[in-house]
C-alpha positions as CSV (number, residue, x, y, z in Angstrom):
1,X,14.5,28.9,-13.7
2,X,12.1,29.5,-16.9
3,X,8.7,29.1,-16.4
4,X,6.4,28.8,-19.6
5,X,3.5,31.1,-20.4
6,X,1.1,28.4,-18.8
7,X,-2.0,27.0,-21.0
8,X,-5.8,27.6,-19.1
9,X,-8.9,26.0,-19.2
10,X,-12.2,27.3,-17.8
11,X,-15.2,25.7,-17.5
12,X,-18.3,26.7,-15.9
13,X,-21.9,24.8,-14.8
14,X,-25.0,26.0,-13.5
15,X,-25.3,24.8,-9.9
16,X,-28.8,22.8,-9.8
17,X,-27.6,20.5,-12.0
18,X,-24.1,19.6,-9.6
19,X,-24.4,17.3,-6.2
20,X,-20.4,16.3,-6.3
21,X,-17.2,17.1,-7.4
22,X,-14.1,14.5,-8.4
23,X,-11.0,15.5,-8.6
24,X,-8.3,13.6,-10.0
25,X,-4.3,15.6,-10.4
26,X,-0.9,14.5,-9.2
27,X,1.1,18.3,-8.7
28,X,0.2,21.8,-8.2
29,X,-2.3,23.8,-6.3
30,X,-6.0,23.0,-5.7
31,X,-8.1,25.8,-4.3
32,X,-11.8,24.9,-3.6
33,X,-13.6,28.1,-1.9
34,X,-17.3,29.4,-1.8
35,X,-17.7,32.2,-5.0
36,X,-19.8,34.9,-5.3
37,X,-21.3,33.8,-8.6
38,X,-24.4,31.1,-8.6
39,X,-22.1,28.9,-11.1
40,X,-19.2,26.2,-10.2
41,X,-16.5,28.0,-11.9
42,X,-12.9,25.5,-12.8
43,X,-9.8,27.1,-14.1
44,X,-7.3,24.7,-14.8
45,X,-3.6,26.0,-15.5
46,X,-0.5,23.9,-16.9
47,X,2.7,24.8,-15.5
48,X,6.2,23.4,-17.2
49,X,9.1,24.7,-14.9
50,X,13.1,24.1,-15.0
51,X,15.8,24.0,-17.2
52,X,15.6,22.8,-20.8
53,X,15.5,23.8,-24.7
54,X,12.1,25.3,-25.6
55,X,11.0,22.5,-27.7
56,X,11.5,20.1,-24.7
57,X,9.7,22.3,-22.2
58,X,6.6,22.8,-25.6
59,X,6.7,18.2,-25.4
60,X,6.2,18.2,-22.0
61,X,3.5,20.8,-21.8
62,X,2.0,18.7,-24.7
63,X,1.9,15.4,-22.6
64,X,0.2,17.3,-19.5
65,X,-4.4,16.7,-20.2
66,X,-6.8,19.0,-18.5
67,X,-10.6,17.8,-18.6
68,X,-13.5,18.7,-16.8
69,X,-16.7,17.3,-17.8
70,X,-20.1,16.6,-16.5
71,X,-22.1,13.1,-16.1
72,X,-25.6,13.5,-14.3
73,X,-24.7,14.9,-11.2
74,X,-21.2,15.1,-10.8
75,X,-18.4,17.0,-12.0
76,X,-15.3,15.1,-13.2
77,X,-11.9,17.3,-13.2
78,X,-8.6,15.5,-14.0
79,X,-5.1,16.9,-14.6
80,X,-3.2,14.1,-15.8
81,X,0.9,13.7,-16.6
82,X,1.0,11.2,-19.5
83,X,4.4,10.9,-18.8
84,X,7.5,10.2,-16.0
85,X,8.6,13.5,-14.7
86,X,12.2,13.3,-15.7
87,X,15.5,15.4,-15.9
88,X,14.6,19.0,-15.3
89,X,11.9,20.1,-16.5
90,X,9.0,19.8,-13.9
91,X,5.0,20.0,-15.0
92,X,2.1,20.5,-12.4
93,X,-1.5,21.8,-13.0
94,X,-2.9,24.7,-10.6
95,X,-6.8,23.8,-10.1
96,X,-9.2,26.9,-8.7
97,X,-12.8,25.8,-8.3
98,X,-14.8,28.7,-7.1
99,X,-18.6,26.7,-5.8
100,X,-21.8,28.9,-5.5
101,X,-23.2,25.8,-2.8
102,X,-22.3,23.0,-0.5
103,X,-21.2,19.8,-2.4
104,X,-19.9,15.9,-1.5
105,X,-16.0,16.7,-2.9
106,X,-13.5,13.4,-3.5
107,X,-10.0,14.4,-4.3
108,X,-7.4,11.9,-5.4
109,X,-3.8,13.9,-5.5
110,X,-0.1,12.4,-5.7
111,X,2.1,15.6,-4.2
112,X,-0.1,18.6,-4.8
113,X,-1.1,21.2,-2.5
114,X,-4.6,21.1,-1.6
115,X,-6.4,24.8,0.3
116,X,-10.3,24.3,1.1
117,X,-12.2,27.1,2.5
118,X,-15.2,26.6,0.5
119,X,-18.6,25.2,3.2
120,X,-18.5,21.0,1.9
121,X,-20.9,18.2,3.0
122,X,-18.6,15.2,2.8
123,X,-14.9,15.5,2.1
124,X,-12.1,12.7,1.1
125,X,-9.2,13.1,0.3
126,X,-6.6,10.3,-0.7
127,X,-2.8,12.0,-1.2
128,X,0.3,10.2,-1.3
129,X,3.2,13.0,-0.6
130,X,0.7,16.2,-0.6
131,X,-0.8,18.7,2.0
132,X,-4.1,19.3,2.3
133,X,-5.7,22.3,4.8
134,X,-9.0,22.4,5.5
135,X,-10.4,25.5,7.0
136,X,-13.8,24.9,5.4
137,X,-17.0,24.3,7.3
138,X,-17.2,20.5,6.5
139,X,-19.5,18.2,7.7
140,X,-17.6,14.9,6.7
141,X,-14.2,14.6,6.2
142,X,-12.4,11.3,5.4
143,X,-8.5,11.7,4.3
144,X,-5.3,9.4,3.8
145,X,-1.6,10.3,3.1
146,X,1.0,8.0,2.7
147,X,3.9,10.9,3.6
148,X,1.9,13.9,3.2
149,X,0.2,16.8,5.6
150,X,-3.5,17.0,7.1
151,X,-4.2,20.3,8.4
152,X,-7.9,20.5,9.5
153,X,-9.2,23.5,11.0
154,X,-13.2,23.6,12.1
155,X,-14.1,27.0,13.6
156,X,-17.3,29.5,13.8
157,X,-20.2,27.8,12.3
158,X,-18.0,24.5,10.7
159,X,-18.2,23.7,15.1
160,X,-21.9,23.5,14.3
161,X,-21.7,21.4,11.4
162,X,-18.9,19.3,12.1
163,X,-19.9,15.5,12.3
164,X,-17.1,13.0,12.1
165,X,-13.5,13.3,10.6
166,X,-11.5,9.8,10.2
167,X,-7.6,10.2,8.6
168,X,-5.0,7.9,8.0
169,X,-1.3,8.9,7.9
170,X,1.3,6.3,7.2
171,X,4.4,8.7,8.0
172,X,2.5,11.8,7.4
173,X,1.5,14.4,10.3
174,X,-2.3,15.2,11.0
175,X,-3.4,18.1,12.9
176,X,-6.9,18.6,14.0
177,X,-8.5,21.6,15.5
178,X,-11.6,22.8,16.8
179,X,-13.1,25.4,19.0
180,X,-15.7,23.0,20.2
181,X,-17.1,19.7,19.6
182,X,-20.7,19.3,18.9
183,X,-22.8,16.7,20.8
184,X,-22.4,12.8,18.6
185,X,-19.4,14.2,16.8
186,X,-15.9,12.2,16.4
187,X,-12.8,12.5,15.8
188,X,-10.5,9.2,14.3
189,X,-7.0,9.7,13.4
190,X,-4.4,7.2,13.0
191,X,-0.5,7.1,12.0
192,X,1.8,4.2,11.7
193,X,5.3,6.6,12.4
194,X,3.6,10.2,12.3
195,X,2.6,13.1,14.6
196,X,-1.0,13.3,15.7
197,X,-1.5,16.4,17.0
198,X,-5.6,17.3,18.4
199,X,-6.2,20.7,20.2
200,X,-9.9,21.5,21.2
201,X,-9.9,24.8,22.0
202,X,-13.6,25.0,24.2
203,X,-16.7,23.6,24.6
204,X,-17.5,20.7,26.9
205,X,-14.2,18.9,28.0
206,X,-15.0,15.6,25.2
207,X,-14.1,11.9,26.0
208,X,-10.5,11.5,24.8
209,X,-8.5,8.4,23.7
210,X,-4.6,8.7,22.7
211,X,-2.4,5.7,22.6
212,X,0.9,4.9,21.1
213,X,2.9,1.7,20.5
214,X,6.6,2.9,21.0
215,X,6.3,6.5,20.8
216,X,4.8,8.8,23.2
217,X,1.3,9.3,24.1
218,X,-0.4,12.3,26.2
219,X,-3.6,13.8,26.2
220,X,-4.2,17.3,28.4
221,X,-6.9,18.3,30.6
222,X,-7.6,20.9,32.3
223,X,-6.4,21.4,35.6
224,X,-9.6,21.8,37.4
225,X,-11.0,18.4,35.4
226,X,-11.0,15.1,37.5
227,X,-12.5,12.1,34.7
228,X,-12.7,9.9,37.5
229,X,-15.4,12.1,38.8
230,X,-16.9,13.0,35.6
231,X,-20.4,11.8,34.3
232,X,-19.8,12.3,30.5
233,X,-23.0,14.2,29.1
234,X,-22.6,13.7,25.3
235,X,-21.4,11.4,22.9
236,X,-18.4,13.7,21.5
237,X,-15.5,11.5,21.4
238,X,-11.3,11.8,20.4
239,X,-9.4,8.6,19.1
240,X,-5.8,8.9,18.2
241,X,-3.1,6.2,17.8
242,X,0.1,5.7,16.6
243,X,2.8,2.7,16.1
244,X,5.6,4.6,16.4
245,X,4.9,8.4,16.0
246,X,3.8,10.6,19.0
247,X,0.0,11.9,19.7
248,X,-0.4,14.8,21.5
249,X,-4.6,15.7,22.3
250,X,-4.8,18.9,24.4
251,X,-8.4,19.8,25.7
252,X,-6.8,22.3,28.5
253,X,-9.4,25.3,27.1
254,X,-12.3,23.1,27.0
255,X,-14.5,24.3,30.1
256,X,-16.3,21.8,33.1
257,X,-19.9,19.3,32.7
């Protein structure tokens, strides 16, 4: 395989200015994570990968447009393909956005790999065959994938912060994890043929609801739990479903009311 010295661009904003980031690309990776430096830093990076003459690999890195621009308070970054991938020769764009302070983020991906550590106030993400893992501290986090991943991982002080998450899978898998659930927050995840898979690793033991329409369906308690005899003392709830997938919500660490 030949891979192509790979075009860059870098573009920087002073934070005051910024309340939320867009981010439109189709392949490659996406890092968001919390920088040292008080500016929102973006490096974009063209990739053109497989086998092919050189002038056919120069055409195709031609057709591939990095922008990132700025319009009153949001950041606009797009990495767009103006053409089909076809034969061999394979372009993506690797996206690293280092940001000084928490910001609303909307990512719209086709089959990129999306990593977020960076602390976020709202997140969504819309992907159609990509993964996205979040191990940020996130407050909000609204996803869909038609085939892809969801990997969401709240621990330390994203327990604290954590509000509500809601994804959507068509045959995608979503995994959710916490160490606790704070009181009033929720948890929403849905999947036509997918696996839902929700472990709450302590806290309070939270008021659970799994279903499944042909595929199976179990949620976990811990053994000393009884919900029959259980007066539930906050408003921390789990919702999973599936048509045809399987949901599995384990709350076996969580500790008694």
């Amino acid at each position: 395989m030949i891979v192509l010295t790979p075009t860059t661009l870098v573009r920087e904003y002073a934070e005051p200015a910024v309340r939320s980031l867009a981010i439109s690309t189709y392949a490659g990776l996406v890092k968001i994570q919390r920088g040292r430096s008080t500016r929102i830093i973006i490096t974009m990076t063209k990739r053109v990968e497989g086998k092919g003459s050189a002038q056919d690999k120069v055409a195709a890195e031609n057709q591939v447009r990095l922008d990132a621009s700025i319009s009153r308070s949001e950041v606009t970054v797009v990495a767009r393909s103006m053409r089909s991938e076809s034969g061999h020769i394979r372009t993506s764009v690797d996206i690293d956005i280092s940001l000084p302070k928490r910001l609303d983020v909307t990512i719209r991906d086709i089959s990129s790999k999306i990593v977020i550590t960076a602390p976020l106030d709202r997140l969504a993400v819309h992907t159609i065959s990509g993964t996205a893992s979040i191990r940020g501290a996130v407050r909000s986090i609204r996803g869909w994938t038609a085939s892809g991943l969801f990997s969401v991982h709240q621990t330390g002080q994203a327990d604290h912060l954590f509000r509500r998450a809601i994804l959507r899978s068509a045959s995608g898998a979503i995994a959710f994890t916490a160490n606790a659930l704070p009181p009033h927050a929720k948890v929403d995840v849905e999947s036509t043929s997918g696996i839902v898979r929700i472990n709450i690793e302590g806290g309070p033991v939270p008021n659970a609801s799994a279903s499944s329409v042909s595929g199976s369906s179990k949620i976990i308690y811990p053994a000393h739990f009884r919900m029959q005899n259980t007066i539930f003392q906050n408003d921390a709830k789990i919702f999973a479903h599936t048509v045809s997938g399987s949901v599995l919500v384990d709350l076996s660490k969580c500790g008694g009311r």
